[in-house]
Each structure stands twice: as C-alpha cells, then as structure tokens.
ROZADREN-75049 format. One record per atom (N, C-alpha, C, O): residue in one letter; x, y, z. Coordinates in steps of 0.1 Angstrom, whole numbers, plus 5000, padded with zeros to 4 digits. Atoms other than C-alpha are relative to their C-alpha. Last residue first. Example, Ala and Ser with C-alpha at 12.3 -4.5 7.8 and 13.67 -1.06 7.14 Angstrom:
S499149895000;S513749895071;S499250115008;S499750225009;A500949885000;A512349555078;A500950125000;A501950125007;
This chain:
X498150034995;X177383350981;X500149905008;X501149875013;X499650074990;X173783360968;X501349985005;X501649875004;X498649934993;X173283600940;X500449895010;X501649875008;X498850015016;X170583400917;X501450065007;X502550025002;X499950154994;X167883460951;X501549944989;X502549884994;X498749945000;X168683870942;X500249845005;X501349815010;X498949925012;X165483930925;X501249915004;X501849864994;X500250055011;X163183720950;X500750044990;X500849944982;X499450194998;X165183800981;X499649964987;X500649924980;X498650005004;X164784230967;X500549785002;X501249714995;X499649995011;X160984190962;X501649985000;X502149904993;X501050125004;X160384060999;X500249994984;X500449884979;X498850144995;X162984331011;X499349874995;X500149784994;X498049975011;X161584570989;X500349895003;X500749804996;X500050015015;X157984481001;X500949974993;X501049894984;X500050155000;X158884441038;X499949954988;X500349844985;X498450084998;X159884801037;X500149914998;X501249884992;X499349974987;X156784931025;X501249914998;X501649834990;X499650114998;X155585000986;X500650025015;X501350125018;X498850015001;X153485240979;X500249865009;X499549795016;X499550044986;X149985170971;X501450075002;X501550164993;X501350004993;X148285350941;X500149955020;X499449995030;X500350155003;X151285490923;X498549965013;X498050045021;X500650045005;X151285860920;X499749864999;X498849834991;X501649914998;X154185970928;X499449964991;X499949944979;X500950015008;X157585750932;X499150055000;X498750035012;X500349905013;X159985860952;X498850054990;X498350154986;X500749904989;X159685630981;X500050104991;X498950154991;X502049994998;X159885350957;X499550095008;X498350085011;X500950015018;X163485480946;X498750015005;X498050115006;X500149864998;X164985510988;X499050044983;X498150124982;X501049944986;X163685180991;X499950164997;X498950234996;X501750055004;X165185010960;X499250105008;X498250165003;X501249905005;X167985220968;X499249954993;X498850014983;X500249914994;X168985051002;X499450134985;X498650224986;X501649974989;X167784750992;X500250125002;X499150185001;X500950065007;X171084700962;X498350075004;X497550134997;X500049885004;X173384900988;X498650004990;X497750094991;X500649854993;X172684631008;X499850114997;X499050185003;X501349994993;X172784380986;X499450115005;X498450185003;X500549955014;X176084490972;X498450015001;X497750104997;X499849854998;X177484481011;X499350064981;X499050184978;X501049904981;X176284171019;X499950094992;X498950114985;X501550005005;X178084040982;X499150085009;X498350175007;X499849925012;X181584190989;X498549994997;X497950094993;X500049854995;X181284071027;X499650094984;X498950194984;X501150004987;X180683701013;X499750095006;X498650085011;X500850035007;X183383700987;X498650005007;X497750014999;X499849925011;X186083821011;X498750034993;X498150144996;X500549894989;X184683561035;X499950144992;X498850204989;X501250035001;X185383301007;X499350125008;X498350185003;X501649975009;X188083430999;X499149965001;X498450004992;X499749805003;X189783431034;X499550044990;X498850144992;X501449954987;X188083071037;X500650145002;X499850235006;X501650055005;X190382981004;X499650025010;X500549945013;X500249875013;X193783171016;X498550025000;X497950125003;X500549864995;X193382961049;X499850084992;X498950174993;X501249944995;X192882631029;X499650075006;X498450095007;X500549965015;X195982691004;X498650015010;X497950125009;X499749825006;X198282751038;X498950064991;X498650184991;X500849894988;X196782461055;X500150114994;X499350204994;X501849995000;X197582231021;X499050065016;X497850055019;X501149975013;X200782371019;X498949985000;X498050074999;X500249894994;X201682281058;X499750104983;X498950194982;X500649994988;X200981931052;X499950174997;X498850224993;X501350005005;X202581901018;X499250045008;X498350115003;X499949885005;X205782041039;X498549994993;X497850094994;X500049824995;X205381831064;X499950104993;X499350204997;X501550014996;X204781511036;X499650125016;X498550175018;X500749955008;X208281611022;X498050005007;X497250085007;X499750145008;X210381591051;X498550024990;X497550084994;X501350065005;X211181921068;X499949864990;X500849814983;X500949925008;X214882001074;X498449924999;X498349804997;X500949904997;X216281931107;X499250054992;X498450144995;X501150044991;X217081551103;X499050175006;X497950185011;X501050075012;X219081641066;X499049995016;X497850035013;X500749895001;X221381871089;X499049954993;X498250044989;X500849904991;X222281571112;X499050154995;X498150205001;X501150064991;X222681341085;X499650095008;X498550145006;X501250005008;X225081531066;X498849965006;X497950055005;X500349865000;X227581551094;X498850044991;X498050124996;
C-alpha cells in the first residue's frame, strides 16, 4: 500500500526540474520588469531634455531633436538594461 502512494509523488529530480523553471520564469519576469522601468526613465529622461532646450533663450543654435537624442545615448550609454 505504501508503494503505490510513494509512485504518485514526485521524485526528487521532478521537483528540481520544476524549481529551476519556476526560478527561470521569475528571472525573465525581472528582467522585462527591469527593461520597461529603464524605457520608461529614458523616456521621460528625452522627454525633458527636449521640452528644457526649447526653453532656453538666447543660445545661438538650438538644439533639434536629433541633438537630445544624440546627447541623451551618450549620457545615458552607463544605463543599459
């Protein structure tokens, strides 16, 4: 009678198994996590660089869009996710 209920439970290397899928869905759920959080810091990042240098009076150029974005990769190369 023992036997039969010992053949339905998991045996240890199933269960390591299904631990190390568990731990690598968590980890690519932070990672994505971590990947949306940065986008989105960036973005906000560009968005008032842009809205700033449009402010500015008196400078001799201003600065266009391709500028920020060309200044913000160089600033923000240290961020990478």
């Amino acid at each position: 009678m023992n036997s039969t209920a010992n053949q339905n439970e998991p045996d240890q290397s199933e269960l390591l198994e299904g631990t190390l899928k568990l731990k690598a869905t968590i980890l690519q759920i932070q990672i994505m996590a971590e990947y949306v959080a940065c986008s989105s810091y960036i973005y906000w990042v560009r968005l008032l660089l842009m809205s700033s240098s449009e402010k500015k009076i008196g400078k001799k150029r201003k600065l266009s869009v391709m500028d920020v974005n060309n200044n913000i990769k160089r600033q923000t190369s240290a961020l990478i996710c």
